[in-house]
Structure formats: structure tokens, C-alpha cells
N, C-alpha and C positions, 0 to 999 in steps of 0.2 A: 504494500500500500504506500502509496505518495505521500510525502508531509505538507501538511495543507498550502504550506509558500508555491509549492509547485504544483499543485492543483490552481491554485485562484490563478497565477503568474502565464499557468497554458491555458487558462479558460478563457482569460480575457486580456492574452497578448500582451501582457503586462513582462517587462525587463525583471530579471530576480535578482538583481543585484539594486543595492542602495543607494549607489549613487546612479544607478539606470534609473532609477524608479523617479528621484530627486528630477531628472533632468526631462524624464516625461512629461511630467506631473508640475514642475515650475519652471518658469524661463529662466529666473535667478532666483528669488529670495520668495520661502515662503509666503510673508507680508505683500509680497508684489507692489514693495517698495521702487525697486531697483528693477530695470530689463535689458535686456541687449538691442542696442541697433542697426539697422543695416553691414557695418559694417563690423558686427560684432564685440564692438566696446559696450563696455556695464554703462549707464546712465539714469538718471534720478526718472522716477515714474508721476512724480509729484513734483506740487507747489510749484518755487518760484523758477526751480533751476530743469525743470521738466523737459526731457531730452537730450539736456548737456552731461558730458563725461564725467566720472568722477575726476578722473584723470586732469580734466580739464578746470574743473571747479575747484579745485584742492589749493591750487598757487593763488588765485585768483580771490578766490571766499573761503578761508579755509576755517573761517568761525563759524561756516553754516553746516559742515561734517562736524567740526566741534558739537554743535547742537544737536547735530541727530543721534550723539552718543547720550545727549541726557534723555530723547525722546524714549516712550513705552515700543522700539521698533523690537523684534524678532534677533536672536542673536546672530544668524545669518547675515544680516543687513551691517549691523554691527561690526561684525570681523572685516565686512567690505571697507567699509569705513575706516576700521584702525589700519589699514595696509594699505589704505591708498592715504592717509595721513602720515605713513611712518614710509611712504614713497615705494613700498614694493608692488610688484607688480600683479595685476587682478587676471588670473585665468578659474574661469569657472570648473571647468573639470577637472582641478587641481583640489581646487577648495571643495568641491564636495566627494572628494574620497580621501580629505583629509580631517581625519576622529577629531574631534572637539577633545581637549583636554577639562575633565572638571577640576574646580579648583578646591 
């Protein structure tokens, strides 16, 4: 007998792995804060900076990633935010087959 992950996973063409499932299932961030665009940069899905990069908003405004770290946003959205504030670089299917450490 199948263990139910591989039941539901063939029944309904669902990825079985966790970060397949992550990337069906959300463009980026849980919150659907944050999306990708055209040309595959992360970029703000809200308010004022809606459509620009993080990348791009960070040198420019970087009091307004400051803010979204005090915001109630998903911890997802968060880790984007500290790494494009501490200047490393944002790849999506890095960060989602990379385990959260709890603290």
C-alpha cells in the first residue's frame, strides 16, 4: 500500500517534493507579498513600490524593507527582505529548498 503523500501527489499531479509543491502552489511568498516578473526578478506585489525590484528599491528606499520587517508579513517574505538588505543575492529555488533554521 502507498503512503498517502503518494496517493494525493498521483491523484492530483501534485510535485512530492517540498519545495515542488512551494513553487506550484506560490509564485514567491506565501503572503503573495512579493512575485516575479517578466523577466524573472522578485518584486513588491503591493502599495507604493508595486512592480519594482527588490533589488532595485533597496539602495534607493531602503527604510521601506526596513518597515516591512516590522510588518505582521509571513516569514518567507521576510528572509527576502533580510538578503536583499544584507545585499545577497534573491534566487527562488535556492531559498525554498533551503530549511529554515528555528531559533
Amino acid at each position: 500500500m502507498c503512503p498517502p503523500d503518494r496517493v494525493h501527489a498521483g491523484r492530483y499531479g501534485l510535485p512530492r517534493s517540498p519545495s515542488g509543491l512551494h513553487t506550484t502552489l506560490f509564485e514567491v511568498d506565501v503572503g503573495r507579498r512579493l512575485r516575479t516578473d517578466v523577466n524573472g526578478l522578485v518584486v513588491f506585489a503591493f502599495r507604493k513600490h508595486d512592480g519594482r525590484s527588490l533589488t532595485e528599491v533597496a539602495p534607493t528606499d531602503p527604510r521601506y524593507l526596513e518597515w516591512m520587517l516590522g510588518q505582521a508579513f509571513l516569514d518567507d517574505a521576510h528572509d527576502l527582505d533580510l538578503r536583499t538588505l544584507a545585499g545577497q543575492s534573491i534566487d527562488i529555488p535556492d531559498l525554498i529548498r533551503t530549511p529554515r533554521r528555528l531559533a
